[in-house]
C-alpha positions in Angstrom: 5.2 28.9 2.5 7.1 25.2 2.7 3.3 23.6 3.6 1.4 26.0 1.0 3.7 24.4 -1.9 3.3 20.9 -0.6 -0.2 21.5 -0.1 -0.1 22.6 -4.0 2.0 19.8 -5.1 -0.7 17.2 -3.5 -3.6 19.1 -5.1 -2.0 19.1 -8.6 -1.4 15.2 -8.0 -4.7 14.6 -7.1 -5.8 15.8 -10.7 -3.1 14.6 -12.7 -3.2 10.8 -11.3 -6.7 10.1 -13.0 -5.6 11.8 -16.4 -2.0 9.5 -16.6 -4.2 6.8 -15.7 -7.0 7.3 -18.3 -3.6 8.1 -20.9 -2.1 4.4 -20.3 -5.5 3.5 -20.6 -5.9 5.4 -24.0 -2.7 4.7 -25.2 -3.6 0.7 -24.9 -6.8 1.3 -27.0 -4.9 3.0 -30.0 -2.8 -0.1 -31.1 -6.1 -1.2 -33.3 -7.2 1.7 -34.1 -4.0 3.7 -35.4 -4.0 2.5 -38.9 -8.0 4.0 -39.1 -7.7 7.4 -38.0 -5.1 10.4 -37.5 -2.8 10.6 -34.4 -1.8 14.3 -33.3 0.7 14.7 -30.4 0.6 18.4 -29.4 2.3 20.4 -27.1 1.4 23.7 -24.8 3.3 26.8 -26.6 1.3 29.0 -24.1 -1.1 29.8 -21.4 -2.2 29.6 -17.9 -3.2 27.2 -15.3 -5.6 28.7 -12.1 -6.1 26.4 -9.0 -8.4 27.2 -6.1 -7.1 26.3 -2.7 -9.2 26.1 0.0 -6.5 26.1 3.4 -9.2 25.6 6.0 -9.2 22.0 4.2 -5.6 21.4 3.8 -4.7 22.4 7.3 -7.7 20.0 8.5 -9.8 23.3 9.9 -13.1 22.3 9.8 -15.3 25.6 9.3 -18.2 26.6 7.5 -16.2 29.2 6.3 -14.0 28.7 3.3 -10.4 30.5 3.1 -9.8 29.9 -0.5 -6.6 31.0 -2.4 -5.8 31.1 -6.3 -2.8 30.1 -7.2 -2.1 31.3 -10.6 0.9 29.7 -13.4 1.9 30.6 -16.1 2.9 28.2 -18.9 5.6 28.2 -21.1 6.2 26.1 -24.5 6.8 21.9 -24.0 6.5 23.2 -19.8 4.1 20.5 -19.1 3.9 17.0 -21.4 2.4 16.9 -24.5 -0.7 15.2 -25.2 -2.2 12.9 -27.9 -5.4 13.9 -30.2 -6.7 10.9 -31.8 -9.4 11.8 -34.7 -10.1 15.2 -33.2 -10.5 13.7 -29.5 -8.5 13.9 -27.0 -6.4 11.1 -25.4 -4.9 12.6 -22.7 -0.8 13.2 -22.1 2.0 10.9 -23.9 3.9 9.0 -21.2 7.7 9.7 -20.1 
């Protein structure tokens, strides 16, 4: 169970990384643009995140064969960090 969570934990920052890196990146490129255009900072009231797990992979099996398992979470209001819309487009999470 101990290596299924850290095996999560590495998948989750695998994909969040990339997005906090693209959100500095965003956040840089609204200091000119914020007077021309309307800034929204939004936050998760509800939902659910699925991730697919393939544990062949994270225990190094190598098979043809995948043993893939859904990990399912639910999400609760401010659970996760809020993110920026920028003129209807979105700039990915606030920092902090």
């Amino acid at each position: 169970m101990k290596t299924l969570i850290v095996a999560a934990i590495r998948c989750s920052l695998r994909f969040l990384l990339p997005t906090i890196v693209y959100a500095i990146s965003a956040q840089c490129d609204l200091g000119p643009l914020s007077g021309n255009g309307t800034l929204q900072k939004m936050i998760v009231e509800r939902g659910s995140a699925t991730m697919d797990i393939d544990l062949n992979r994270l225990n190094g099996i190598k098979s043809a064969t995948e043993n893939v398992e859904t990990l399912r979470f639910a999400v609760a209001a401010n659970s996760f960090f809020p993110i920026l819309i920028f003129n209807n487009a979105l700039r990915g999470p606030t920092l902090g």
